[in-house]
C-alpha positions in Angstrom: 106.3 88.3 101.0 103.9 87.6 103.6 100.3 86.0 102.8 98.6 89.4 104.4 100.7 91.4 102.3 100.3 89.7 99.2 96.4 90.2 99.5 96.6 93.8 100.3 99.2 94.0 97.2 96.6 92.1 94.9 94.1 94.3 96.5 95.3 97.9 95.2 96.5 96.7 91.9 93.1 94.9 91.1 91.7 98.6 92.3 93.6 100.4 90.6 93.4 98.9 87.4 89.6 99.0 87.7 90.2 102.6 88.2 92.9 103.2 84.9 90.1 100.6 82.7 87.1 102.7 83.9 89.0 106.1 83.2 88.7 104.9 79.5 84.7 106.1 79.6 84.9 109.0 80.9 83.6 112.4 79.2 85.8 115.0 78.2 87.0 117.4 80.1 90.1 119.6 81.3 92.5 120.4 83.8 93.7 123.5 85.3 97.5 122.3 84.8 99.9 124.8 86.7 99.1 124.8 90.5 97.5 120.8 90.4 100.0 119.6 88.4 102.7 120.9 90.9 100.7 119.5 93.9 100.5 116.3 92.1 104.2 116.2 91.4 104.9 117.1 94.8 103.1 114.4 96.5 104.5 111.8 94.2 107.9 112.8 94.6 107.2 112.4 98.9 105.3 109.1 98.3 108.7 108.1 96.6 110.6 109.6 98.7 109.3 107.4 101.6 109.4 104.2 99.7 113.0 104.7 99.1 113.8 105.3 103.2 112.7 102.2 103.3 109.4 103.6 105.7 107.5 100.9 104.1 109.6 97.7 104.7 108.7 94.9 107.0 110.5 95.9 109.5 107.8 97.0 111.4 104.9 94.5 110.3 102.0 93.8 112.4 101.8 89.8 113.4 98.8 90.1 115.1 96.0 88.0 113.3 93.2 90.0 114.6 94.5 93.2 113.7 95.2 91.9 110.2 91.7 90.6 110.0 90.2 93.7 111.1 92.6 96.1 108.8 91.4 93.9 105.8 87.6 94.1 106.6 88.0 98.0 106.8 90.2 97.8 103.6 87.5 96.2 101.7 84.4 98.6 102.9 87.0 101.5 101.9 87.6 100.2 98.3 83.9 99.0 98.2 82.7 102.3 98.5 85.4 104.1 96.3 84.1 101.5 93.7 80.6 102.3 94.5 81.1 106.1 93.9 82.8 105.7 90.7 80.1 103.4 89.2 77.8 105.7 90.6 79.3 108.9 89.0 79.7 107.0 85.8 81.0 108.9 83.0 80.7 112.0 85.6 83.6 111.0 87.1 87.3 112.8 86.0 90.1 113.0 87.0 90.6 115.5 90.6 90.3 118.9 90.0 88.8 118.4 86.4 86.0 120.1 84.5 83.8 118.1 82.8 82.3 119.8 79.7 79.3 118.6 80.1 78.7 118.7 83.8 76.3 116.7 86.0 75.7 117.4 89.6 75.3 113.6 91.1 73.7 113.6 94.7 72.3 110.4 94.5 74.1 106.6 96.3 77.3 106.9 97.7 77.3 111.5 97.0 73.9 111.3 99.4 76.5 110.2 102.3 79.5 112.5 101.3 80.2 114.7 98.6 83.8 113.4 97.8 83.1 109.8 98.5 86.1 108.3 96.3 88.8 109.9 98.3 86.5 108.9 101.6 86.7 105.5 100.3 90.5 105.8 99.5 91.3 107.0 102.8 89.3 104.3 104.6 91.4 101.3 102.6 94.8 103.4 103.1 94.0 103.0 106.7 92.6 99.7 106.7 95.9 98.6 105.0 97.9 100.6 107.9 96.0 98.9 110.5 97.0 95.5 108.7 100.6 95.8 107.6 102.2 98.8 109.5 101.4 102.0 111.1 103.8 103.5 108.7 101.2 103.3 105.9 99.4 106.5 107.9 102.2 108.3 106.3 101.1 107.7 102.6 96.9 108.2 103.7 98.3 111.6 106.0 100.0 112.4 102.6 97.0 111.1 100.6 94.1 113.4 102.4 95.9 116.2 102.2 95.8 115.8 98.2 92.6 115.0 98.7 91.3 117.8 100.6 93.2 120.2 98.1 91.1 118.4 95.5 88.5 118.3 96.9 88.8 122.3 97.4 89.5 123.4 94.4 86.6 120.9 93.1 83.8 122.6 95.3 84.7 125.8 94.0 84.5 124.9 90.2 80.9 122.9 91.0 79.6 126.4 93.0 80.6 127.7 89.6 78.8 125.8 87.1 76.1 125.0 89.8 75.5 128.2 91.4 71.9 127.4 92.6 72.1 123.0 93.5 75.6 123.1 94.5 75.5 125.0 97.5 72.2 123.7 98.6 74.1 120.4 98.4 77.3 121.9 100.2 75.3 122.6 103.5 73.3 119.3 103.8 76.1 117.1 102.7 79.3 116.5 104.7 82.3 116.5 102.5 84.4 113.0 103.5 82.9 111.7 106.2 79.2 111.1 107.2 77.8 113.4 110.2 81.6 114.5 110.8 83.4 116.1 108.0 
């Protein structure tokens, strides 16, 4: 394994064992199981599906040490503000497509910028990590903010629900994944 590749390698596990330790505070809540679990399974099963057509071998690796330095710096803004969000949101924070119980509205940090802006930061290191390694990793964030957007969806519509007078309010003045784009 290449140096480049081992850092971006260390890079998601460290994240996303953060993420699983984190998850551990969270408050209670629930999930709409039958249409997001199929999406879920769905995307999985193509995420695997790609890994075992080999899309993701080095084949195609990217030597260039510029473009590795740049698709690392972009990789660490991305995880930087997915990290940032989820502190933010603190025990706010569930699952996609979950209902918190108890639910706060948080507009505040990283949610003043973008209303969804752990998948923003997600995407971001996805394609940091494709401008690094290999343009085959666009696959997995194409595949990835699709999910996203679907979460992200059926999110808004359960916060217009149990915040029928802030949420919307929010909504207009706030773009959803990127700032002053999307």
């Amino acid at each position: 394994m290449y140096a480049i590749e081992l850092v971006f390698a260390v890079g998601w596990v460290g994240f996303w064992t953060y993420w699983v330790v984190a998850a551990l505070s969270m408050k209670r809540g629930r999930l709409a199981w039958a249409r997001e679990l199929r999406i879920r399974a769905v995307i999985a099963l193509l995420a695997i599906l790609l890994i075992r057509l080999g899309a993701f071998q080095n084949d195609g690796l990217n030597s260039d040490p510029w473009r590795a330095g740049v698709g690392l710096v972009i990789f660490a803004v991305g995880l930087g503000f997915a990290i940032w969000a989820r502190r933010h949101i603190g025990r706010n924070w569930g699952t996609p497509m979950s209902q918190k119980d108890d639910p706060e509205l948080v507009t505040s940090g990283p949610y003043r910028l973008v209303r969804h802006p752990i998948y923003s930061g997600i995407l971001v290191a996805g394609a940091g990590t494709a401008v690094a390694l290999s343009w085959a990793w666009l696959i997995a964030v194409a595949l990835a903010g699709v999910y996203f957007v679907y979460s992200a969806t059926i999110e808004e519509r359960n916060l217009t629900t149990q915040f029928p007078d802030s949420y919307p309010v929010y909504r207009r003045t706030t773009k959803m994944l990127m700032p002053f784009i999307v």
